[in-house]
Each structure stands twice: as structure tokens, then as C-alpha cells.
N, C-alpha and C positions, 0 to 999 in steps of 0.2 A: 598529362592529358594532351592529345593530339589538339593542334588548331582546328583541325574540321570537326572532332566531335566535342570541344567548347561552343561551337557555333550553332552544333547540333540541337547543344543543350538551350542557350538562346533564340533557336528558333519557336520556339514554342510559347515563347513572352514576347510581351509588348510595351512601348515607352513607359507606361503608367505601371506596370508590374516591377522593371528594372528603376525605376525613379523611387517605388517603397522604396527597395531592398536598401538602394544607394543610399535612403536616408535615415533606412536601420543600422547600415552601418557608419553612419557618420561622415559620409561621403556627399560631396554635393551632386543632390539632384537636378531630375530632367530639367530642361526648359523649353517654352514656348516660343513663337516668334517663326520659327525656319521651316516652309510645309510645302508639303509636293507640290509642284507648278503645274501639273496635268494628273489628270484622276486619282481616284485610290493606289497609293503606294505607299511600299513600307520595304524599308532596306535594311540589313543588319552585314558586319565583314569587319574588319582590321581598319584603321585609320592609317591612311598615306597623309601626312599633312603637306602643306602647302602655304605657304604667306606672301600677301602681296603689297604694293605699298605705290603709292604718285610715281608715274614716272618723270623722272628730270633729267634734264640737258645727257647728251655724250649716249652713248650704248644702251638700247634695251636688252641684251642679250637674249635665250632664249624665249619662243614665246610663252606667255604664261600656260600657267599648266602641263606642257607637253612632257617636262621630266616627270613629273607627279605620276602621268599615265605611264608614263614607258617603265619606273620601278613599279607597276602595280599587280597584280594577277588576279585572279577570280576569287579570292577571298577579300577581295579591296574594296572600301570604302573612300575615293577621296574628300578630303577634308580640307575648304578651301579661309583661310581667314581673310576677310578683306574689310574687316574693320569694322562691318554693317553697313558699309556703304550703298545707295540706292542709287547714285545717280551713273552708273557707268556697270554694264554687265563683266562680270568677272566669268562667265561658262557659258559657251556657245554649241552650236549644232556640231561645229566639224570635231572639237573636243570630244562633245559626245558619242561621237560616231569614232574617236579612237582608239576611246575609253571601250565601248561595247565590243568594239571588235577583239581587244583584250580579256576580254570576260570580266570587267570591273562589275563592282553590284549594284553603281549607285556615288552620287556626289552630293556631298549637303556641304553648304557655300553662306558664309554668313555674308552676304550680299546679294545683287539681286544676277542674272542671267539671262540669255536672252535664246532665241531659235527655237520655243518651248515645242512648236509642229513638229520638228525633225525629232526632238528626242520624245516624244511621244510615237512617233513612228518606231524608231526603234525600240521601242518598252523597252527605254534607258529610265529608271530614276531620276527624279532633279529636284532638290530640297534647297530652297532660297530664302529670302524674303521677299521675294514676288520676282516682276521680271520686266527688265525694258531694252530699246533696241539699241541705245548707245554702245559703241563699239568700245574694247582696251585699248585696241590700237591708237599707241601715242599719249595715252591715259593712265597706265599699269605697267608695272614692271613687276616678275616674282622677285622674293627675297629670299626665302628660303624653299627649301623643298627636304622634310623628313625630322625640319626640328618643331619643338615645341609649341602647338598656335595657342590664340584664345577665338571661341566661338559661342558668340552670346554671351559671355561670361564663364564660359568655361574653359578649362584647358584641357585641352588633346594632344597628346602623346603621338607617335608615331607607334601603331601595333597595339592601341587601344582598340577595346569593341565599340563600336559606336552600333545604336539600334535607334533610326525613325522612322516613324510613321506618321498619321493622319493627326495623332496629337502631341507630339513632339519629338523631341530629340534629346535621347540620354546616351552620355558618355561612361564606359566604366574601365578605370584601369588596369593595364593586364596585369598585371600582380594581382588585380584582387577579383578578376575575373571569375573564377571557379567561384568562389566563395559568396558573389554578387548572384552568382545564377542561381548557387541551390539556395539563396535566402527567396529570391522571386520566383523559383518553384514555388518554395511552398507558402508564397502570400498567393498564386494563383490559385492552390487546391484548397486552402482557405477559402476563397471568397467564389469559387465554383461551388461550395458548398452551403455556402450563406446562400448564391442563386438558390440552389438546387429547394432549401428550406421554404424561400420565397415563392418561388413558382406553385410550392404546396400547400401552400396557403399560410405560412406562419407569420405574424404578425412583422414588421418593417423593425421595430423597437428592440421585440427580442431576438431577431435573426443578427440583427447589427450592433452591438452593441458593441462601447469601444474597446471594450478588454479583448474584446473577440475579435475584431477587426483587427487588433495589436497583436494578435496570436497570444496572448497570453492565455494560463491553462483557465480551465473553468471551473466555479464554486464547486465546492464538493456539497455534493447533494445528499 
């Protein structure tokens, strides 16, 4: 399967549909904590990861982030680790603005960010843990760029799907990508169908029950 029509297939779910699947198949799921800094968003693409860490004495070398954007294209997501740190913004306005001009989809930063006007201006995505105006300069250095992070407690690959939105942030491996979507398909037409029961008046008890909610088949009658 094409990388754009895996995406295709994930564009149709959301964190809480990929966070079942993830934990039908024994994969860890979504988590909470990391949420848009400016209105309703929801980002889905390929993980560029990114790690950052104190900076100390001698060379900051590039600034942070910039290779992160410059490997990225319009199927990117970048993924920044910086520890959870809050008191030092790790993604700024001019970032954003060269992120966008690349066609990136969106950056979720397990730290906080700062410029949130400007990227809201450009309906850039930006998924933190909130946001302050303290600069990196002279604070951050990157580490890496394209290996292994952890965010929130999870690990992010380079070329993982990442998908958040308003209620969190789930990661899922590209190896088991295909196999994570068709299972969160079908807990979505699942539980569009428990709506659909609902709205028609059938009771809260038996529309939901847990075998059903499990997808498991039903008694024979």
C-alpha cells in the first residue's frame, strides 16, 4: 500500500478509534497530556522525529529543529522529544512558518512552544503541553534528528503514523500500520452503529453492552 492511501485510510479515524485498535492489538495506547495550542486541530502524517537536550559549554550547532523541517514534506508530522519540559519553548513562529511553507501537517512537541499568533495565522498545527515565551536560545541544543524519541511515554520511530487531535495523541508503528487501521475501522462502524441504535430510542444497556463494544459476535438467538 501507497503511503498516501495508508493515510487515506487513517484519515477517517480519530485518536480514541486508533488508541482501541492499538490496545486490541497489544500495542500501547493513546495518551493524553499534548493538545492543540490554538483551536480545533487534528493532525495525522509520518513522524520526523527530533530530540533535544540542555544545552552546555562549546557549539550549539544547528538550530533546533531546522533539519527536522528541511527532511520533512507534506506527508510529515514532526515529532519533537524535549523531555516534557515546560519551562523553555522548544517551537517557535519562524519554525512554523518553515515548516508550512514545506507543506508539513503539523508538530506535536512533548514540551511547551511559544509564537502560538503566528501559527495560528498560518493554520499551522501545534500540539504541546501548553506554551511560554522563554526562548531555546542558549537553553537547547538538538540531539538527534530521525532516531528513536520518547513522547509522553511513548516511542516514536521515524516513519511512524502519528494521529492527534483534541483528545489526544496516538502513535502507531509502520509495520503494523495497515493492520492498526483496518482494526479501527471497524471499531468505528461498530460503535456508529450502537449511535445509530441510540438515537432510535434503544435502551443505553442494551445498545452497549460489553461483548458488543468488544466486537465480539452476538448470542445466538
Amino acid at each position: 500500500m501507497s503511503n498516501s492511501s495508508l493515510l487515506d485510510r487513517f484519515a477517517a479515524l480519530d485518536s480514541a478509534a486508533v488508541s482501541d485498535a492499538l490496545d486490541q492489538l497489544g500495542l500501547p495506547a493513546g495518551v493524553g497530556g499534548i493538545r492543540p495550542v490554538w483551536g480545533p486541530a487534528a493532525v495525522l502524517g509520518f513522524a520526523v522525529t527530533m530530540a533535544l537536550e540542555p544545552r552546555a559549554e562549546g557549539s550549539a550547532g544547528a538550530h533546533i529543529a531546522t533539519t527536522a523541517v528541511e527532511r520533512s514534506d507534506d506527508r510529515s508530522v514532526i515529532v519533537v522529544d524535549n523531555q516534557g519540559r515546560t519551562d523553555v519553548s522548544c517551537w517557535g513562529g519562524i519554525l512554523s512558518l518553515g515548516a508550512a511553507r514545506r507543506g508539513v501537517r503539523g508538530v506535536v512537541a512533548d514540551g511547551v512552544c511559544r509564537d502560538v499568533a503566528e501559527a495560528r495565522e498560518l493554520g499551522f498545527p501545534v500540539f504541546s503541553r501548553g506554551s511560554i515565551p522563554a526562548t531555546a536560545r542558549g537553553r537547547l541544543r538538538q540531539r538527534s534528528t530521525g532516531e528513536p524519541v520518547s513522547v509522553a511515554g511513548l516511542t516514536v520511530e521515524q516513519g511512524d503514523v502519528v494521529v492527534a487531535d483534541e483528545t489526544g495523541l496516538a502513535v502507531v508503528p509502520r509495520a503494523r500500520a495497515e493492520e492498526v487501521a483496518e482494526v479501527a475501522a471497524a471499531i468505528v462502524a461498530r460503535e456508529r452503529a450502537i449511535a445509530d441504535e441510540v438515537r432510535a430510542g434503544a435502551p443505553l444497556s442494551q445498545a452497549m453492552h460489553d461483548a458488543r463494544l468488544a466486537g465480539d459476535k452476538e448470542p445466538a438467538r
